[in-house]
C-alpha positions as a Python dict, from the first residue, in 0.01 Angstrom:
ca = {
    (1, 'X'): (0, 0, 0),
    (2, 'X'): (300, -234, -14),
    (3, 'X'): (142, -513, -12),
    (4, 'X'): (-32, -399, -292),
    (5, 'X'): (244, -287, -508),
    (6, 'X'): (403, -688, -422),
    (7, 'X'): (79, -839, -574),
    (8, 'X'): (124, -663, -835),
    (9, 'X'): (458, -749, -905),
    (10, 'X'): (443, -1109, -843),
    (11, 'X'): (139, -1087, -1080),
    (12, 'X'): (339, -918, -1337),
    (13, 'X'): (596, -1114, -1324),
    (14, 'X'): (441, -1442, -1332),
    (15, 'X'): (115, -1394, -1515),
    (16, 'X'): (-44, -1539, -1191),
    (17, 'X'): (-421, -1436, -1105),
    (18, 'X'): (-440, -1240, -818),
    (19, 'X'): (-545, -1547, -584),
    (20, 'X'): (-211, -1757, -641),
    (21, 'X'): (-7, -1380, -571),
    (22, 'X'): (-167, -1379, -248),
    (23, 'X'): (-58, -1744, -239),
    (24, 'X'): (318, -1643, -329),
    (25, 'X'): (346, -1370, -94),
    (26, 'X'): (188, -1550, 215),
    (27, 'X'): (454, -1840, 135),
    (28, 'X'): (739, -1538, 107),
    (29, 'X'): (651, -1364, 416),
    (30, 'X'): (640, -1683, 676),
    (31, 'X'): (992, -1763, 489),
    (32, 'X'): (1129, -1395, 533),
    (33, 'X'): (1000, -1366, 878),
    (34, 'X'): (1165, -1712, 988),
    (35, 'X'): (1483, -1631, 846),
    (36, 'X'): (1504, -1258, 890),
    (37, 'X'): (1333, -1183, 1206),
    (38, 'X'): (1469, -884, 1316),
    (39, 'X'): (1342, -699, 974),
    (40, 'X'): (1004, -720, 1143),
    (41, 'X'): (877, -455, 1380),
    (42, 'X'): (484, -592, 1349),
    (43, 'X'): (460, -910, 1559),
    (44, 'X'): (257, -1195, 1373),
    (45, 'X'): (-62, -1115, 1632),
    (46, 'X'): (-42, -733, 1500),
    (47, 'X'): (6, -800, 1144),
    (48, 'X'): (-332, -713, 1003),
    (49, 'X'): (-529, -618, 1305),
    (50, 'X'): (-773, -340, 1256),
    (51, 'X'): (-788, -437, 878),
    (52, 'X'): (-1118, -573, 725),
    (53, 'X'): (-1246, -679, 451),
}
C-alpha cells in the first residue's frame, strides 16, 4: 500500500501520469537503497516476489 500512496504523491505533486511516477520512484529507490542501505530489510531478490500482475 506504500507504494501506492508514493505514486500518488509523486503524481500529485508533479502532475506526472502514472507511468513517469513509476519512473520517479524506481529512480528514488535504487538511489535510497545505494545510499541508505541499512533502511532496507527486503533484499533486492525479495523485493516483489510473490507479487503479480
Amino acid at each position: 500500500m506504500a507504494v501506492v500512496l508514493a505514486l500518488k504523491a509523486i503524481m500529485d505533486a508533479s502532475g506526472c501520469p502514472l507511468h513517469e511516477a513509476i519512473d520517479i520512484f524506481g529512480v528514488r529507490h535504487e538511489e535510497l537503497r545505494r545510499d541508505r542501505p541499512d533502511d532496507f530489510q527486503v533484499s533486492r531478490e525479495e523485493y516483489g516476489r510473490n507479487v503479480y500482475t
